[in-house]
N, C-alpha and C positions, 0 to 999 in steps of 0.2 A: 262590637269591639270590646276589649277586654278593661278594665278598669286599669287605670296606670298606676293606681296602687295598690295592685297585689302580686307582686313579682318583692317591693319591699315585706310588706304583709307576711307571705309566706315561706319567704329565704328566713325572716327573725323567727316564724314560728318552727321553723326545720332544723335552725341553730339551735333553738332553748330544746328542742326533742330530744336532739344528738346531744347535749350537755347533758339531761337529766337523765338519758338513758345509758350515758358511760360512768355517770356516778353510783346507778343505781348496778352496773359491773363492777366495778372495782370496790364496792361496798362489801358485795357477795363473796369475790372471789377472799376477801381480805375473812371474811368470816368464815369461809370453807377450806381454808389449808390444809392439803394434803399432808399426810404423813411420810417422812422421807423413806418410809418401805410402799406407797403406794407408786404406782405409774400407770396413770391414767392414758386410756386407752384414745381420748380426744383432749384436746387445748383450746382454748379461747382465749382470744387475744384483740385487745383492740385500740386505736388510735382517735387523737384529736389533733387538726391543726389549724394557728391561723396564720396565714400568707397575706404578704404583701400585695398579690394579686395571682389567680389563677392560669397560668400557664401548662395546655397539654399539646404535647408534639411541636411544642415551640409557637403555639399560638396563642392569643389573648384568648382567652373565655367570662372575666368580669370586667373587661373594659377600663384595664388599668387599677381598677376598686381591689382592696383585702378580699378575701374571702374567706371561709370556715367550713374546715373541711373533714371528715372523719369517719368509723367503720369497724367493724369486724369482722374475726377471721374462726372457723372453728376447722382444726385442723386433727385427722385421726395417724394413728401411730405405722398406720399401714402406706401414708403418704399423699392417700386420699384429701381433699380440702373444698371447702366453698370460704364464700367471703360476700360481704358486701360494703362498700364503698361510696359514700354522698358526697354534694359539694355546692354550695352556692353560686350559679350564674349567671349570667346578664345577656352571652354569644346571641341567642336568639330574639331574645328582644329586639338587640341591638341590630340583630339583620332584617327586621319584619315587625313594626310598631304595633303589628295585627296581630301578634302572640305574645302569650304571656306563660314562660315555662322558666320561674327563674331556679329550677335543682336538676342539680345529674344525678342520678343512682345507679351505681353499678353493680352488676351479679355477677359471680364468677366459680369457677368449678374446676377441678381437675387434679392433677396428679403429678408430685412431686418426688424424684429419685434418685439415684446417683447409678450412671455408668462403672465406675470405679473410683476412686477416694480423689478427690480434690475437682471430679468432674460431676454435678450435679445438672441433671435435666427437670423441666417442667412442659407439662403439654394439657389441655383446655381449653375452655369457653367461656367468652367473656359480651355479658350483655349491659350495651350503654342504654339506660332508658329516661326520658324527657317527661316529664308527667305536667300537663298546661293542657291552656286553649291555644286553638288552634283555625285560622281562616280556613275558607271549604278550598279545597285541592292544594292543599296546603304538603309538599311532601316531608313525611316521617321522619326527625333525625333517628330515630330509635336505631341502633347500630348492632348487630351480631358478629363477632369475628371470633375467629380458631387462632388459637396459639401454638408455639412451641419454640423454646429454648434450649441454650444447652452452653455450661460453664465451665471457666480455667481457670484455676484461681481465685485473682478477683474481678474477672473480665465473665461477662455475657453477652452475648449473643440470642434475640429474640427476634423471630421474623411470624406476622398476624395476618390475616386474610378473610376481608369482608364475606361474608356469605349473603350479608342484606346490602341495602343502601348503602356508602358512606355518610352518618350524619347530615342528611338530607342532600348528598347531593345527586341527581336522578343517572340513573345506567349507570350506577359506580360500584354497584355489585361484583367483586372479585378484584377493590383494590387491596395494596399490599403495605404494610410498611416493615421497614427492618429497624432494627432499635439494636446498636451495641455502647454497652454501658462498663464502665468501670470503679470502683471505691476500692481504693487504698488506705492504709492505716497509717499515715504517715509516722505515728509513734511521738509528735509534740505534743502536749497540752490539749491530748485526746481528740484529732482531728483527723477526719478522713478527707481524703480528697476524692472530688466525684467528678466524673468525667462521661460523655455521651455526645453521640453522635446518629443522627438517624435520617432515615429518606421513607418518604409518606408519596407514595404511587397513588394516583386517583385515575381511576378509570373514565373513561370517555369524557374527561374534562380537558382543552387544552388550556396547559400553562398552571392547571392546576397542583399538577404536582413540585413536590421541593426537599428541601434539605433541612435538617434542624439541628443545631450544636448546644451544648453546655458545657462549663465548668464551674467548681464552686469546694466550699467546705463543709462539711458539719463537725460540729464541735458537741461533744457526751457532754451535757451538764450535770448526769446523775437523776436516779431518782424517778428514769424514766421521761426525761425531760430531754431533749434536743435542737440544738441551735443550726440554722441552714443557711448561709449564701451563694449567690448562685449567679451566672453570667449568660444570660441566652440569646439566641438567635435565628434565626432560621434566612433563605433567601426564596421565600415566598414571593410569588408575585402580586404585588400591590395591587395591580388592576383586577384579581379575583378576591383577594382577600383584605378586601377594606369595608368595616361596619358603616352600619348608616350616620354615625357621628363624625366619619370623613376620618377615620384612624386604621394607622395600618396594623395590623392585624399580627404579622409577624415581624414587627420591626422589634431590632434586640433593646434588651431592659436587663434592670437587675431584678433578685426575687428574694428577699426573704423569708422565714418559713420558722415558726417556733412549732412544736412536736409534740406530745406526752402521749406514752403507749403506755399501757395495762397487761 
């Protein structure tokens, strides 16, 4: 059995990584300014956040707790992009006292373009990976799913499809979820408004599948700095998606979320 403290242990050690590794970006980048006749053929870019608590497709992932969360992106001029994306979690634990995987890390690839002007496409792959201990026949959340989108405005359209497992749930191979998303600029005191809406199909699970809603603000503080609130939802069914601390899973909450990108 896994020591019960090292899920704290190694969330602080993945936090100070991801801090001293985006200082030591924006260090560089501040030292290597391009000359405005140069145009660089890739970009890097990258983010830190901390959240009130971690919410993906409307469901709890830190068990109500903040989390810290952040990533980069290196993006070529031809549309081509990878990326990678961390996060501090607790979802497994909290299902299974016998594992200890408290980070997500995600990998992502693919290729961004536009149809014609104001309609932009993305299509790719995207791998969620759990790195812990783990009981014997314990099944893999580790997740692969295909993307592809395509945009109006300020409205998307994103529909993904397991090629593995669903995050561990067994014969969930080829579920689907659709994601449409919208940010507005309302034009006040530098605030968007965000709005979303989506449905997470799980394969051979009954009652597993559901619906997930948000709405919320962010507000430009400048400087690279961004302020988020946020309204969520989902109508998940409780009888599948309740942790072992006896909480539901997808019941709605609010989310806060401060930003700073590079």
């Amino acid at each position: 059995m896994p020591s019960t403290r090292l899920p704290r242990f190694c969330a602080t050690l993945s936090a100070g990584v991801l801090l001293a590794s985006l200082a030591l970006i924006h260090e560089a980048q501040a030292q290597q300014q391009p000359s405005t006749e140069d145009s660089p053929s890739c970009t890097l870019s990258a983010n830190l956040s901390l959240a009130s608590q971690y919410r993906y497709r409307g469901l709890m992932q830190s068990n109500n707790r903040p989390a810290v969360s952040g990533g980069f992106d290196v993006a070529h001029a031809s549309g081509l992009y990878l990326g990678n994306w961390n996060s501090s979690i607790s979802w497994l634990d909290d299902s299974n006292t016998d594992v200890s995987a408290p980070i997500e890390m995600d990998f992502y690839g693919g290729y961004k373009g536009q149809f014609t002007d104001g309609v932009p496409f993305d299509v790719g792959v995207l791998r969620y990976y759990y790195p812990g201990d783990y009981p014997s026949g314990y099944i893999s959340p580790n997740t692969t799913e295909l993307y592809a989108g395509v945009g109006y405005g300020p409205v998307f359209l994103k529909y993904s499809y397991a090629v593995t497992n669903l995050f561990g749930f067994a014969r969930s191979s080829g579920s689907q979820y659709i994601d449409l998303s919208g940010n507005v600029d309302t034009g006040v005191w530098g605030l968007t408004l965000n709005a979303h809406v989506g449905y997470q199909y799980v394969r051979d699970l009954d009652r597993g599948s559901y619906w997930d809603w948000k709405l919320g603000l962010t507000k430009d503080l400048g400087q690279g700095f961004s302020l988020s609130a946020a309204y969520l939802d989902t109508n998940a069914d409780r009888g599948v998606y309740t942790n072992s601390h006896g909480r539901d899973m997808g019941r709605a909450t609010g989310l806060l979320t401060l930003t700073r990108t590079f």
